[in-house]
Backbone and ligand atoms as CSV (ligand in chain L), in Angstrom:
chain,resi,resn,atom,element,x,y,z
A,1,UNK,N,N,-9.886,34.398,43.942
A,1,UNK,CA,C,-10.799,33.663,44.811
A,1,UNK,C,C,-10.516,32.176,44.699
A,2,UNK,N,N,-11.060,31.532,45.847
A,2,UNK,CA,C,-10.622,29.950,45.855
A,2,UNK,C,C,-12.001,29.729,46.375
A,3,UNK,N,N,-12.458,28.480,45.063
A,3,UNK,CA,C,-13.320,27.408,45.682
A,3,UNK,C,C,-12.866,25.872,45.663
A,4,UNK,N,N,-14.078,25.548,46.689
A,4,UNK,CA,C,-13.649,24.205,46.658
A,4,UNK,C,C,-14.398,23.497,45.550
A,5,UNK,N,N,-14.071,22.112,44.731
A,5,UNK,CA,C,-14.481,21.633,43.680
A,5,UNK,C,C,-16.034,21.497,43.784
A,6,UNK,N,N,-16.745,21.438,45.098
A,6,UNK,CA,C,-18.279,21.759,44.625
A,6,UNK,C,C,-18.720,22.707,44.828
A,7,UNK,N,N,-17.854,23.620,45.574
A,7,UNK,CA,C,-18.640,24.969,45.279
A,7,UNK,C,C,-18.441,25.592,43.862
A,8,UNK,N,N,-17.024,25.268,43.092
A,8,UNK,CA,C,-17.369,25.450,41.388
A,8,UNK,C,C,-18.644,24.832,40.901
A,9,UNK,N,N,-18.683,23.763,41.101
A,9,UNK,CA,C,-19.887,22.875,40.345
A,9,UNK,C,C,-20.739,23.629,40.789
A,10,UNK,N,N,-21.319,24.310,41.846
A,10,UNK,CA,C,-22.198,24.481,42.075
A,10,UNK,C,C,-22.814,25.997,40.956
A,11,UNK,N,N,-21.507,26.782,41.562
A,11,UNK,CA,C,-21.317,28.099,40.692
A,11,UNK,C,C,-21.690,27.902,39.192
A,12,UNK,N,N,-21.189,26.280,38.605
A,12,UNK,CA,C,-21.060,26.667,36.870
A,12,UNK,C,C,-22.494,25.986,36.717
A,13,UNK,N,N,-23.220,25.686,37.905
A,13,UNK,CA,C,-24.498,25.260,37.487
A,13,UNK,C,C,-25.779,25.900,37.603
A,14,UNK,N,N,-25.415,27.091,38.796
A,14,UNK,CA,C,-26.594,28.241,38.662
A,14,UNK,C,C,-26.017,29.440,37.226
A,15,UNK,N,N,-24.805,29.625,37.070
A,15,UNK,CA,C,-24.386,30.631,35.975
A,15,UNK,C,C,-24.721,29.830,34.755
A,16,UNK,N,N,-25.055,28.362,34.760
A,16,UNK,CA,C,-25.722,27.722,33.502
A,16,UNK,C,C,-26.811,28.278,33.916
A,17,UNK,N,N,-27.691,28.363,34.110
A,17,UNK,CA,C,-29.230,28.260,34.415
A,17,UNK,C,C,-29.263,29.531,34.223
A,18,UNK,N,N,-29.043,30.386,34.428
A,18,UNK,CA,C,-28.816,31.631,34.327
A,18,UNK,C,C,-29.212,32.438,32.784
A,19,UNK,N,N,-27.897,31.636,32.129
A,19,UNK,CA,C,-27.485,31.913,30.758
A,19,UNK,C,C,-28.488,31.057,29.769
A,20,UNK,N,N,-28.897,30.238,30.390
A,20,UNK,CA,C,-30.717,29.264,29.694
A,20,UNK,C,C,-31.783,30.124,29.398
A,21,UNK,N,N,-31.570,30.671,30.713
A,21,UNK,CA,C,-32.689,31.441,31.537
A,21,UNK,C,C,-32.562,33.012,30.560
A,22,UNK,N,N,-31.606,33.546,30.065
A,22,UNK,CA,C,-31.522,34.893,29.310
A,22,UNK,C,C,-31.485,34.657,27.968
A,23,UNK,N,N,-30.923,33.368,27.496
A,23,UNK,CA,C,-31.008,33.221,26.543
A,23,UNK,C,C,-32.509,32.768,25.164
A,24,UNK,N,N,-33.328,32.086,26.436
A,24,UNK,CA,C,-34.810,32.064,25.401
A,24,UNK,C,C,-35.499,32.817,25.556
A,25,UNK,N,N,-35.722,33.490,24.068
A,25,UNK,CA,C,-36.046,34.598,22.876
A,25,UNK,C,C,-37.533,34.998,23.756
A,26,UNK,N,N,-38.379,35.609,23.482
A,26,UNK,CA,C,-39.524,36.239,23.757
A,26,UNK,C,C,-40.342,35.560,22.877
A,27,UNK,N,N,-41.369,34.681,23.535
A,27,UNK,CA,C,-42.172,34.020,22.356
A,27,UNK,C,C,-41.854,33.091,21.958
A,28,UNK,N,N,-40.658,32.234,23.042
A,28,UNK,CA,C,-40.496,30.420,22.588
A,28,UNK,C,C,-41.255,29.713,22.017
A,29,UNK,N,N,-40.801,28.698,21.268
A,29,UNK,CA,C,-41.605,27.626,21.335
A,29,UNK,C,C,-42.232,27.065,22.340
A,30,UNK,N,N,-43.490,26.628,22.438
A,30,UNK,CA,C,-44.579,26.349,23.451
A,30,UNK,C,C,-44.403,24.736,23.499
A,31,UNK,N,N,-44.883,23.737,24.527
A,31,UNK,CA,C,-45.532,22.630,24.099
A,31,UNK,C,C,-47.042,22.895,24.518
A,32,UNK,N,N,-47.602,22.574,23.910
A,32,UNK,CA,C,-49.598,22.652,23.876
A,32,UNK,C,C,-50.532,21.509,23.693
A,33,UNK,N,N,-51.193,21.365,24.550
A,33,UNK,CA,C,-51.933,20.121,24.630
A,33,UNK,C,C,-53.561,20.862,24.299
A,34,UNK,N,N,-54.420,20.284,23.525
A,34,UNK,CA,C,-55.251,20.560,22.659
A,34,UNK,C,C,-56.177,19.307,22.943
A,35,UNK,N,N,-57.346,19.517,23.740
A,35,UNK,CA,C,-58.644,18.211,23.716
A,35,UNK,C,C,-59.541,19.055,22.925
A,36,UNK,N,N,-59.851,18.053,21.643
A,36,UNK,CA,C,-60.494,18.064,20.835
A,36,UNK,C,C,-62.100,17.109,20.756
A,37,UNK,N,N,-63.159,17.768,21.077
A,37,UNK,CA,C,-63.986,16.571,21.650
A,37,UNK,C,C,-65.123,16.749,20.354
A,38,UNK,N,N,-65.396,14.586,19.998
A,38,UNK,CA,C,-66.260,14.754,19.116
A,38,UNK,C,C,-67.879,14.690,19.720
A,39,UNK,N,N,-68.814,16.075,18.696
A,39,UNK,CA,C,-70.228,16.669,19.314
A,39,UNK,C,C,-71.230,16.078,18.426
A,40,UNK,N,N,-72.522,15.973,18.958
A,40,UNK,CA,C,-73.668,16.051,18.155
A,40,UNK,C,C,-74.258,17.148,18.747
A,41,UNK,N,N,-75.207,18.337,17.541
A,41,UNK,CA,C,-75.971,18.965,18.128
A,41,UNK,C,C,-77.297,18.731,17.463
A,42,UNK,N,N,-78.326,18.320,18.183
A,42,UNK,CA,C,-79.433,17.899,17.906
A,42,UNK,C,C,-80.781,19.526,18.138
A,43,UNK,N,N,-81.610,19.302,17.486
A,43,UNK,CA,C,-82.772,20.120,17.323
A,43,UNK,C,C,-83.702,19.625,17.000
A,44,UNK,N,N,-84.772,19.174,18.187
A,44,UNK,CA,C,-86.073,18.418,17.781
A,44,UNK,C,C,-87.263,19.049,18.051
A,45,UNK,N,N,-87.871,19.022,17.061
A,45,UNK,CA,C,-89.550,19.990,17.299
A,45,UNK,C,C,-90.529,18.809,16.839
A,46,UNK,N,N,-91.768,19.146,16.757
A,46,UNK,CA,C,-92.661,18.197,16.005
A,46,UNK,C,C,-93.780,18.611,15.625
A,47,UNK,N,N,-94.423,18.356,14.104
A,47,UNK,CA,C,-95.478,19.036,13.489
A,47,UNK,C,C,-96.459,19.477,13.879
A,48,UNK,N,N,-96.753,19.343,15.294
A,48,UNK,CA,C,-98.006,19.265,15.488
A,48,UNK,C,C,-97.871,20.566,16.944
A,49,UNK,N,N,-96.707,20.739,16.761
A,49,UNK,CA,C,-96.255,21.770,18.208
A,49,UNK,C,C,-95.819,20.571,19.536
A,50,UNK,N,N,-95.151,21.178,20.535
A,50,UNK,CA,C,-95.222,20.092,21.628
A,50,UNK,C,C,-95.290,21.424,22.917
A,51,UNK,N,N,-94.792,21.038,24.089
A,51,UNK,CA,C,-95.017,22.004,24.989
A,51,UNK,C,C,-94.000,22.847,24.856
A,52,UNK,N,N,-92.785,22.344,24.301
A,52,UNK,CA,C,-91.873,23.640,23.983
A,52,UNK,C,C,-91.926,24.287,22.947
A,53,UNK,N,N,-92.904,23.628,21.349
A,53,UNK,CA,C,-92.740,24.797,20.545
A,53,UNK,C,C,-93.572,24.660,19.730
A,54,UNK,N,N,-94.147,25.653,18.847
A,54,UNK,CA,C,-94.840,25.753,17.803
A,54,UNK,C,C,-94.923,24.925,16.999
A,55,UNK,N,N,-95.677,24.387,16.022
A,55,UNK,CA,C,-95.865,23.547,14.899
A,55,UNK,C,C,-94.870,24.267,14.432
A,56,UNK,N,N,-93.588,23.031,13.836
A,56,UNK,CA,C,-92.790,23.145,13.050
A,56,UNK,C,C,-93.019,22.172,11.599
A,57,UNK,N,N,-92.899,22.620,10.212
A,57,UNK,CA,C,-93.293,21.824,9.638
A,57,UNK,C,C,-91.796,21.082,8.844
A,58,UNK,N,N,-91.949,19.788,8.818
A,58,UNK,CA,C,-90.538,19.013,8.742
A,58,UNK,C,C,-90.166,19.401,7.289
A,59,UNK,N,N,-89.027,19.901,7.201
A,59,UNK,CA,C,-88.482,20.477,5.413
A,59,UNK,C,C,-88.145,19.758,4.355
A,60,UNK,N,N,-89.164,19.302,3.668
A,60,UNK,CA,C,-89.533,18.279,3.217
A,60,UNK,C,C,-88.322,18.784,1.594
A,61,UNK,N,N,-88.165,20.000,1.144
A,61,UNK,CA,C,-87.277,20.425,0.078
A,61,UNK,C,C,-86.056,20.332,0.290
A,62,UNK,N,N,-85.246,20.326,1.584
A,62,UNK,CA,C,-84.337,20.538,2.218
A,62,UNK,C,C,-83.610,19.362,1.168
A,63,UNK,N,N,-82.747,19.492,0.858
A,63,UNK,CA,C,-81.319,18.552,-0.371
A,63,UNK,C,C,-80.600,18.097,0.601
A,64,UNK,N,N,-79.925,16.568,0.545
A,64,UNK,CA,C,-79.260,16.656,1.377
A,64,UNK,C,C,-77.568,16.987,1.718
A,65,UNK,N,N,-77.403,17.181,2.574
A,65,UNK,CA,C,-76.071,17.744,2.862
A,65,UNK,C,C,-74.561,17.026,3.383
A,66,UNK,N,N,-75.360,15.348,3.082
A,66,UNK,CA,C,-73.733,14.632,3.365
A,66,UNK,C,C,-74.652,14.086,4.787
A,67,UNK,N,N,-73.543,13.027,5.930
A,67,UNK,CA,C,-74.143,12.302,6.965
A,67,UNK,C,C,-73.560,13.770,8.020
A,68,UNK,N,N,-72.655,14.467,7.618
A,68,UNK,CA,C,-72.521,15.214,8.952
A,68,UNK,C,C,-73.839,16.367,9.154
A,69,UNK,N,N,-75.016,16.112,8.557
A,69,UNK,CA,C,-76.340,16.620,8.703
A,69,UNK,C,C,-77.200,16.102,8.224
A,70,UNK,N,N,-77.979,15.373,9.161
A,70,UNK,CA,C,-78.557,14.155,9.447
A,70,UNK,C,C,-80.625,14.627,9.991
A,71,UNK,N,N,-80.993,14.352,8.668
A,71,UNK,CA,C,-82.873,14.817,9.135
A,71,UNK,C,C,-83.395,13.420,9.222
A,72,UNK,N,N,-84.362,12.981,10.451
A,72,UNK,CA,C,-85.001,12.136,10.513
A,72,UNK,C,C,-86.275,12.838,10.265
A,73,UNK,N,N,-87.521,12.258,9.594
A,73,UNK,CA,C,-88.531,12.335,9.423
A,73,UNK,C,C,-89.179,12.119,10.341
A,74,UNK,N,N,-90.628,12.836,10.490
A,74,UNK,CA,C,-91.337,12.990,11.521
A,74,UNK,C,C,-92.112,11.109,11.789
A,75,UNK,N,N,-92.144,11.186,13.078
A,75,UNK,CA,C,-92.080,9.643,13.465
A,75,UNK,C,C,-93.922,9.885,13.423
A,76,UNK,N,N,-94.686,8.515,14.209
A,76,UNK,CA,C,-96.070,8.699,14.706
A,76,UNK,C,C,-96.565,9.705,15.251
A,77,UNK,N,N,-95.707,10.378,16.025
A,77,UNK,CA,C,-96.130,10.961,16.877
A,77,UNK,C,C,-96.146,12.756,16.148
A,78,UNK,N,N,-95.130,12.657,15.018
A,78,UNK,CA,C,-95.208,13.984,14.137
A,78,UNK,C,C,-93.791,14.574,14.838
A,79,UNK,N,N,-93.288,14.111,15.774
A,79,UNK,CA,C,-92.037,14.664,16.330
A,79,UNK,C,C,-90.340,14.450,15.096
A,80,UNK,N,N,-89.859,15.046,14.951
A,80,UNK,CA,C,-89.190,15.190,13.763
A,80,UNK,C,C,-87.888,15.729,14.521
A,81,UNK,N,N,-86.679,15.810,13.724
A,81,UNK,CA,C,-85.317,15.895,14.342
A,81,UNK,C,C,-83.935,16.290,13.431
A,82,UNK,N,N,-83.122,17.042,13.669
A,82,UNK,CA,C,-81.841,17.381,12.787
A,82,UNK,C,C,-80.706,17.328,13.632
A,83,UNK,N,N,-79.561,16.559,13.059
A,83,UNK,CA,C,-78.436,16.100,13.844
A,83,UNK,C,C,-77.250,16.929,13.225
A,84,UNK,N,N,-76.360,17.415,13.621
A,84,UNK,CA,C,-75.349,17.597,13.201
A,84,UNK,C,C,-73.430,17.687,13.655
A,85,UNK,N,N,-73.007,17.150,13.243
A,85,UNK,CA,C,-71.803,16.612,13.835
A,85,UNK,C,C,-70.827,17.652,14.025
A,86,UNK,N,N,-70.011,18.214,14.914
A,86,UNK,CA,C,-68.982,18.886,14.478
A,86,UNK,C,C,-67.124,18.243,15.781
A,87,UNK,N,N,-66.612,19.295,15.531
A,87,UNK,CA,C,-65.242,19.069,16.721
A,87,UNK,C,C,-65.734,20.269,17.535
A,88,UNK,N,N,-65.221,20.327,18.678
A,88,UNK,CA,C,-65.478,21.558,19.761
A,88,UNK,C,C,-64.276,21.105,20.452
A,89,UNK,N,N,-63.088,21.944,19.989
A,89,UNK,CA,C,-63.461,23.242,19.456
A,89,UNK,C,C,-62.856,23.165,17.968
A,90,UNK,N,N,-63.193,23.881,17.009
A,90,UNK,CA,C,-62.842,23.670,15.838
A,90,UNK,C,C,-62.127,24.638,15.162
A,91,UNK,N,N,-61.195,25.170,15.858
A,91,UNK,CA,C,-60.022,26.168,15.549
A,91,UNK,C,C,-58.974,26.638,16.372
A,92,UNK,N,N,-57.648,26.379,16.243
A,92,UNK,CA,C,-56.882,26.330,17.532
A,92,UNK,C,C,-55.435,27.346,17.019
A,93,UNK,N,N,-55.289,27.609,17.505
A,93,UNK,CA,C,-54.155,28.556,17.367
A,93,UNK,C,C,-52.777,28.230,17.765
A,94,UNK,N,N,-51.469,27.747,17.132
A,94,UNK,CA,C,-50.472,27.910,17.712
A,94,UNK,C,C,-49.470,28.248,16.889
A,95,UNK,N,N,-48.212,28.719,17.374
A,95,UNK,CA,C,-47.579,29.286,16.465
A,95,UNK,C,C,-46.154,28.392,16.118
A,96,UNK,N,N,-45.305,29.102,14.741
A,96,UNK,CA,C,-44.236,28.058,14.266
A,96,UNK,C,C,-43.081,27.952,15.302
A,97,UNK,N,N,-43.013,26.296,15.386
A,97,UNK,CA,C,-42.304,25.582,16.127
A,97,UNK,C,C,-42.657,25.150,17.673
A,98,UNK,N,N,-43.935,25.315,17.234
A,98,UNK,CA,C,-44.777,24.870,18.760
A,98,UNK,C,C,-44.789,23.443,18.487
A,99,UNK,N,N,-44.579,22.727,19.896
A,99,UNK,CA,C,-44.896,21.248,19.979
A,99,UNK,C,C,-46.680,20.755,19.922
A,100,UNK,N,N,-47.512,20.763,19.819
A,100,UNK,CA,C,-48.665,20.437,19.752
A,100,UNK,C,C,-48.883,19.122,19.820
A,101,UNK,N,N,-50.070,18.843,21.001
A,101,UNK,CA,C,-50.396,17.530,20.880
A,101,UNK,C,C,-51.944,17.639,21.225
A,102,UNK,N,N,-52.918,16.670,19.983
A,102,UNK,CA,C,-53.962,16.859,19.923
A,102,UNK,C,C,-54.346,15.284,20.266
A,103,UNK,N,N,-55.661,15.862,21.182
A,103,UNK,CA,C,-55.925,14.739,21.679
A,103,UNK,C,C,-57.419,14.809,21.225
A,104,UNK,N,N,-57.688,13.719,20.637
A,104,UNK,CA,C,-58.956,13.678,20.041
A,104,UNK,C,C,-60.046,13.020,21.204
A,105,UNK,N,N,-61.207,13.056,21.886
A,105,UNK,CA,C,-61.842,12.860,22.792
A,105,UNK,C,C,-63.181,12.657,21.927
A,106,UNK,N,N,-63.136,10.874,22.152
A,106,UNK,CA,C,-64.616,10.408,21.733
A,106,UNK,C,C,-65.753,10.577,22.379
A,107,UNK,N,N,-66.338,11.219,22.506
A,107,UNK,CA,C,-67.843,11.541,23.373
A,107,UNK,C,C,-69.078,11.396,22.574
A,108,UNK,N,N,-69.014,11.783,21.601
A,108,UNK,CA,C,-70.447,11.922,21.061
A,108,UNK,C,C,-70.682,11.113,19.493
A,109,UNK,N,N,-71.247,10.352,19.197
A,109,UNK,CA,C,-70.841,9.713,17.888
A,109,UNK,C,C,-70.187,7.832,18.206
A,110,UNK,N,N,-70.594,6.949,17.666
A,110,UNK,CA,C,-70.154,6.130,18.046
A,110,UNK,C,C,-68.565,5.776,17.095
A,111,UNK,N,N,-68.117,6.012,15.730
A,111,UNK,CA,C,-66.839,5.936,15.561
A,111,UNK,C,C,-67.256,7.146,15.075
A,112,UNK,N,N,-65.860,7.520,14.473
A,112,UNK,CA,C,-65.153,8.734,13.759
A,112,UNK,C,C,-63.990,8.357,12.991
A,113,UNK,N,N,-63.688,8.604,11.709
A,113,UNK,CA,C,-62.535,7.863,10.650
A,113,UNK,C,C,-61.799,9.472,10.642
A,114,UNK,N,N,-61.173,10.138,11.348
A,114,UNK,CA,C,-60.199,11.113,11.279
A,114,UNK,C,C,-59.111,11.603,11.013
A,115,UNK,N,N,-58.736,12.745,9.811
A,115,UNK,CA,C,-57.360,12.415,9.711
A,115,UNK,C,C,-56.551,14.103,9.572
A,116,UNK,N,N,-55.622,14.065,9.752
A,116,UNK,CA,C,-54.930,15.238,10.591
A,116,UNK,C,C,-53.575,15.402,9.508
A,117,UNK,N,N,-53.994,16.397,8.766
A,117,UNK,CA,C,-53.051,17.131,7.212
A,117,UNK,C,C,-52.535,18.481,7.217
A,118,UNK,N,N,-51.277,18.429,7.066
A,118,UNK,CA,C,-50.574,19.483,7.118
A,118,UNK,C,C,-49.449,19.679,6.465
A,119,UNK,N,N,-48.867,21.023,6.813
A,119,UNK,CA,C,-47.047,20.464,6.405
A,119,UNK,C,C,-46.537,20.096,7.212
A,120,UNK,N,N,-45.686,18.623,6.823
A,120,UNK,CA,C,-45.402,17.863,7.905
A,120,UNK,C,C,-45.723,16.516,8.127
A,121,UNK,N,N,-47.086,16.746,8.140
A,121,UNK,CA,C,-48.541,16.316,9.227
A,121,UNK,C,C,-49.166,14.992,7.995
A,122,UNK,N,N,-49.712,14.307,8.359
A,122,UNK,CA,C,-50.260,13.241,7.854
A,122,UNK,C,C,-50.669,12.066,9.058
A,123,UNK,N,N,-51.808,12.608,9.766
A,123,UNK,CA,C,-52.214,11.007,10.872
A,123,UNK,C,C,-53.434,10.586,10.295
A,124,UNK,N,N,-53.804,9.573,10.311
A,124,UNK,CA,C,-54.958,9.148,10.597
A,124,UNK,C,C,-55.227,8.146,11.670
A,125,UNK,N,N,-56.799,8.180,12.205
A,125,UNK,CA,C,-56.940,7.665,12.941
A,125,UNK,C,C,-58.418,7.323,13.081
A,126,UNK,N,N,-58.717,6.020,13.786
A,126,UNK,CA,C,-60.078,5.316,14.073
A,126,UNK,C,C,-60.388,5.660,15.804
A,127,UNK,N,N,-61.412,6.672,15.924
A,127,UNK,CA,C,-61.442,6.811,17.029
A,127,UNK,C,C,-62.914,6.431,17.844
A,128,UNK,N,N,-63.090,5.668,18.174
A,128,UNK,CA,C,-64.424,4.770,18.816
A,128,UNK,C,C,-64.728,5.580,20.500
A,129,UNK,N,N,-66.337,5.731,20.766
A,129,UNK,CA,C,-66.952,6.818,21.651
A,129,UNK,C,C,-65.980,5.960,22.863
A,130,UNK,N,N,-65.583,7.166,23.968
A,130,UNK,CA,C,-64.648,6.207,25.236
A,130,UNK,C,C,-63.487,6.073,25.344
A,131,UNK,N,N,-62.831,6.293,24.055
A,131,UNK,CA,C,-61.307,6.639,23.768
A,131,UNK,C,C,-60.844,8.159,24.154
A,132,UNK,N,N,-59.881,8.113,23.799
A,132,UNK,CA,C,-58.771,9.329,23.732
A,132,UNK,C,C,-57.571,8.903,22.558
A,133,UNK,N,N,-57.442,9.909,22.054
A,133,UNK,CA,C,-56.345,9.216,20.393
A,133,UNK,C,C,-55.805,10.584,20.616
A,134,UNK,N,N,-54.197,10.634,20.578
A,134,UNK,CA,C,-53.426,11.662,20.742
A,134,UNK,C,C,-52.539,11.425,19.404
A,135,UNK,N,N,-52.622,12.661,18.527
A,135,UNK,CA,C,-51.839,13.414,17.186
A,135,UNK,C,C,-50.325,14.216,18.115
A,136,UNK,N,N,-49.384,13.261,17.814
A,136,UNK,CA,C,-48.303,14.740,18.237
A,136,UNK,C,C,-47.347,15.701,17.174
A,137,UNK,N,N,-47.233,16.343,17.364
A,137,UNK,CA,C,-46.332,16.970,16.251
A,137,UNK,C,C,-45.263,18.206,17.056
A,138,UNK,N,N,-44.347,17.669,16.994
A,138,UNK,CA,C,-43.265,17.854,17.870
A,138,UNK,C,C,-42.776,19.618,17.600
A,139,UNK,N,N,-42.757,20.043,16.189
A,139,UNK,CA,C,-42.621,21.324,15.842
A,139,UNK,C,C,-43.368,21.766,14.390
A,140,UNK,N,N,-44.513,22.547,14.648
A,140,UNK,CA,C,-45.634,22.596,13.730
A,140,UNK,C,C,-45.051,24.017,12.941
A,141,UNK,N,N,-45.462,23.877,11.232
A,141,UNK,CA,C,-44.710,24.640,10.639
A,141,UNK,C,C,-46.086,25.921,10.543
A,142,UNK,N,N,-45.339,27.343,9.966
A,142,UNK,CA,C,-46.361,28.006,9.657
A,142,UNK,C,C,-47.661,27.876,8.355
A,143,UNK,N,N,-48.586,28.006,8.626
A,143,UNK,CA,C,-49.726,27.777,7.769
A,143,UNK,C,C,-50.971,26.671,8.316
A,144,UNK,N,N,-51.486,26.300,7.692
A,144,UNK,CA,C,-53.025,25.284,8.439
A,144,UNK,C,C,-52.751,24.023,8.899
A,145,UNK,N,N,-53.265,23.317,9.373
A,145,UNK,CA,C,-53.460,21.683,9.599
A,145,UNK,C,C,-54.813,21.702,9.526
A,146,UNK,N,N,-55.552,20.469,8.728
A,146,UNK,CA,C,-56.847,20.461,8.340
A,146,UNK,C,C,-57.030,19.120,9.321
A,147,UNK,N,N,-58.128,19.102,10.135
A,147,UNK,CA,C,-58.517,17.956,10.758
A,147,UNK,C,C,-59.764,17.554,10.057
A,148,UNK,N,N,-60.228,16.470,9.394
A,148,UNK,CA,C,-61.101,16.119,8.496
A,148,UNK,C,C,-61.841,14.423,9.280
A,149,UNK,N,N,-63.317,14.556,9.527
A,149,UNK,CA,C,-64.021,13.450,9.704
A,149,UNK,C,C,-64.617,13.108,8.793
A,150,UNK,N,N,-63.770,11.967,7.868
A,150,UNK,CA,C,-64.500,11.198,6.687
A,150,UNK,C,C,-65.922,10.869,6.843
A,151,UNK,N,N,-66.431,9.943,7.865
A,151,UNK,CA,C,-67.374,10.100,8.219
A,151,UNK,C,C,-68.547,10.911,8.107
A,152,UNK,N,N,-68.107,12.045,8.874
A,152,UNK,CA,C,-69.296,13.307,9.260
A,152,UNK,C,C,-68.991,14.511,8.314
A,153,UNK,N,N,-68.962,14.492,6.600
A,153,UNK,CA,C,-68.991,15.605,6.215
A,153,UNK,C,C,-70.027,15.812,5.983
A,154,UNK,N,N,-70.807,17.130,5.185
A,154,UNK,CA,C,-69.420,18.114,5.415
A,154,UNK,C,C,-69.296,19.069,6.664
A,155,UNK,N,N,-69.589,19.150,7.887
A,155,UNK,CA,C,-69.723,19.757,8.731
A,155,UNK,C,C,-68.534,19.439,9.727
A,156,UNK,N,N,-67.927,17.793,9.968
A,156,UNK,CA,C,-67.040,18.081,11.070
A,156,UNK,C,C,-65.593,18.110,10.368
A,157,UNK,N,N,-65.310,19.275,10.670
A,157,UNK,CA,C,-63.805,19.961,10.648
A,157,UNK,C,C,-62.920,20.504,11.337
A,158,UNK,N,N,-61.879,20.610,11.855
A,158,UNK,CA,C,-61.502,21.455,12.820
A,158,UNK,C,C,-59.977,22.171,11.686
A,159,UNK,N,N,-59.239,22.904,12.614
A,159,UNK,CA,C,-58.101,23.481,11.627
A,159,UNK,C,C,-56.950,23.898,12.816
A,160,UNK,N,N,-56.083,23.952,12.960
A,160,UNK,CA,C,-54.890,24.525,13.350
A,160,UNK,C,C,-54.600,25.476,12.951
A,161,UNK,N,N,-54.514,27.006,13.153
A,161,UNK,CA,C,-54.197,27.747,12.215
A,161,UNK,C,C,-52.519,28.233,13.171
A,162,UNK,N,N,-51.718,27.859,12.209
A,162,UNK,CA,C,-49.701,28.430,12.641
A,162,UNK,C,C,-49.510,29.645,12.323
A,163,UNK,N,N,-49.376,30.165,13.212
A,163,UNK,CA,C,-48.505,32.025,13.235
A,163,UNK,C,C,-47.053,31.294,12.730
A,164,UNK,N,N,-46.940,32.512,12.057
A,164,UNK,CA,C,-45.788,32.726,12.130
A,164,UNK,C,C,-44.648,32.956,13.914
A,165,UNK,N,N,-43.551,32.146,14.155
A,165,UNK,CA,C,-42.845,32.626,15.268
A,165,UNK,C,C,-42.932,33.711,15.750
A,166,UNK,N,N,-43.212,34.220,17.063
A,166,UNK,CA,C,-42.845,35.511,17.349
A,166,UNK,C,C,-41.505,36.578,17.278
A,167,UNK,N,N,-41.396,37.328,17.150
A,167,UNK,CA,C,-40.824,38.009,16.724
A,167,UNK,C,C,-39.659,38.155,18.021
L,1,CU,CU,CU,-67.169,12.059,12.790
């Protein structure tokens, strides 16, 4: 057979694509983008009942548990309140040699002192409500990444958990 010089080029460039195309494995490496958004979840009742609930009486034994769980005492009015900080979502799945990029999303909380540990892995970061702060990690090994808010323990945590590659 005879081609002309771009119909080769053309030929050795779909039979590349081709051979790309058969050659990655079942269960590549991924790239994955991950919004990680920081929450408060609040629960307010008040001693005296209100229209939504029963006399609650404020837990006056309750020890405390660090700033990422947060009791205000019942104000004048006897209305009383419990805060607690977390990530949503706070467990993410990807597997070894995935590209991952976590994007931390300030929403709730005015800073957050965050830092992102693994094998590998070592970020920290200052993330103020209104931002977006992106962690990348180009090929994540098997086992955890611990996302830790100095700040808000002991409650805000999140984790990466790495599969092993697919098979
Ligand atoms: Cu925090």
């Amino acid at each position: 057979m005879f081609y002309r010089k771009s119909q080769f080029r053309l030929l050795v460039a779909i039979v590349g694509s081709m051979a790309m195309f058969f050659a990655a494995p079942a269960g590549a490496a991924e790239t994955l983008d991950f919004y990680i958004t920081t929450v408060h979840v609040d629960g307010k009742t008040n001693i005296h009942g209100d229209a939504n609930h029963p006399p609650e009486a404020f837990p006056l034994n309750q020890s405390s548990q660090g700033p990422g769980v947060a009791l205000t005492p019942p104000d004048a009015t006897g209305a009383w309140k419990i805060r607690t900080f977390i990530f949503e979502p706070a467990q993410i799945i990807a597997r070894e040699g995935d590209h991952i990029r976590l994007h931390f999303v300030g929403v709730q909380g005015a800073h957050h002192t965050i830092k992102v540990i693994g094998e590998g892995v070592d970020a920290h970061l200052q993330l103020d409500r209104g931002y977006v702060k992106t962690v990348d990690i180009p090929s994540v090994k098997t086992g955890t990444i611990n996302i830790i808010c100095d700040d808000h323990q002991p409650t805000m945590n999140a984790q990466v958990i790495v599969l092993p590659a697919a098979g």
